[in-house]
N, C-alpha and C positions, 0 to 999 in steps of 0.2 A: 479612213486612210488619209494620211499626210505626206506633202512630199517636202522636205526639207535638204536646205543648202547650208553648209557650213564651209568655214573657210579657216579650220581650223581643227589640227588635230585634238583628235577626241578618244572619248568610250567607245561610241560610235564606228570609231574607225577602225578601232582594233577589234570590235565584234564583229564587223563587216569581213576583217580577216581572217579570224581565225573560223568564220562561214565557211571564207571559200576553201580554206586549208583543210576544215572536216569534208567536206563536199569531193575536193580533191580524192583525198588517203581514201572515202567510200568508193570510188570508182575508177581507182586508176589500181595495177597492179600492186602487189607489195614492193619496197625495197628500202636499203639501208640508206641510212642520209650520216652521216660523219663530218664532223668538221677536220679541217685540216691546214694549220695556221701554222705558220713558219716565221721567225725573229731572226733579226741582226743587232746585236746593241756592241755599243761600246763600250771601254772599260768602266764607265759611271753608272752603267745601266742604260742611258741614251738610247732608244730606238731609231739605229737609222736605217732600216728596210726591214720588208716582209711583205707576207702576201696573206691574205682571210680567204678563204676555199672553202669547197666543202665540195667532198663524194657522195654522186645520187646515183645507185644503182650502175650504170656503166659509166657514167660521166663525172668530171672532175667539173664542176665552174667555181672560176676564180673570180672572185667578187672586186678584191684591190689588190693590187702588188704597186709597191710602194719603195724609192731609194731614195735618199736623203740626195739635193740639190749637190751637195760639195763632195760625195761618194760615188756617182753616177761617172759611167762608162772605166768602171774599173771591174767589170763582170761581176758586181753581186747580182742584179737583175736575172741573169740568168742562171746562174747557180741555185738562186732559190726556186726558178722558175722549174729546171732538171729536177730537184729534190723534190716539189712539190710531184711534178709528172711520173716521177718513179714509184713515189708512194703511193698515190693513186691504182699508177698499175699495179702495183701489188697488193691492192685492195678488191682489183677486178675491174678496172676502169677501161674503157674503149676507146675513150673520146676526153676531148676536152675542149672548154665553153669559154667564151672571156667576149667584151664589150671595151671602147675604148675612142676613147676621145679622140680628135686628129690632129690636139695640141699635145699627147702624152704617148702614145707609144704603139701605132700601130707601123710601123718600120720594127721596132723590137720584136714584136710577135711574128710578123713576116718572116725574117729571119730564123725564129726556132720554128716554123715550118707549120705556122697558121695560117688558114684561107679563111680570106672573106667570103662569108654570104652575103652579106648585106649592107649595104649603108643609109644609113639617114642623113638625109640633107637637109641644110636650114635647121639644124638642131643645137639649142633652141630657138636661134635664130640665123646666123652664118656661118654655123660651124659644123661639121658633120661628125657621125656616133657611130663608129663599125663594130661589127659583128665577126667573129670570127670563131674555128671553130678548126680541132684538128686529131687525128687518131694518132692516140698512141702505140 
């Protein structure tokens, strides 16, 4: 038996995930996993917002929601954010899951009427990481 340190994504790495992900689906209940990705471009094609989700069984987590710097605070953020949370529930959703910086937008979520659970301090070093978390 070896014990090895790498400092560098690998084979390795991703067989070590996809361990825990078979490990996971053997022991945890069934349920559907869906993605659910929402766009804003402009007439070039241009991507300037959206959001990358996915629906787990009752829950919605939103991975990134995203608005272009010179677009922002003209309600796309939340319009995608609505669309995104409707669909969800009409998928069967309860809940929904989101992480966030507290240089990016935990005042936004507040407002569509998400609570913190948690936060991390000093992450990663003087900056803090909240957690939030809200029923649809």
């Amino acid at each position: 038996m070896k014990l090895k340190l790498e400092n560098i994504k690998s084979e390795k790495a991703q067989e070590l995930a996809n361990l825990i992900r078979s490990y996971n689906r053997s022991n945890r209940e069934p349920s559907k996993s869906e993605s659910l990705n929402i766009y804003i471009e402009d007439d070039c094609g241009n991507l300037i917002a959206g959001i990358v989700a996915e629906t787990f069984g009752y829950w919605l987590e939103i991975e990134y929601l995203y608005v272009r710097d010179d677009v922002r605070r003209q309600g796309l953020g939340s319009k995608i954010l609505k669309m995104a949370e409707l669909e969800s529930f009409n998928r069967g959703c309860k809940y929904s899951f989101v992480n966030t910086f507290h240089f990016q937008a935990p005042e936004f979520y507040e407002k569509h009427g998400y609570k913190e659970v948690f936060a991390l301090k000093e992450y990663p070093y003087t900056g803090k990481r909240y957690y939030y978390t809200k029923e649809l």
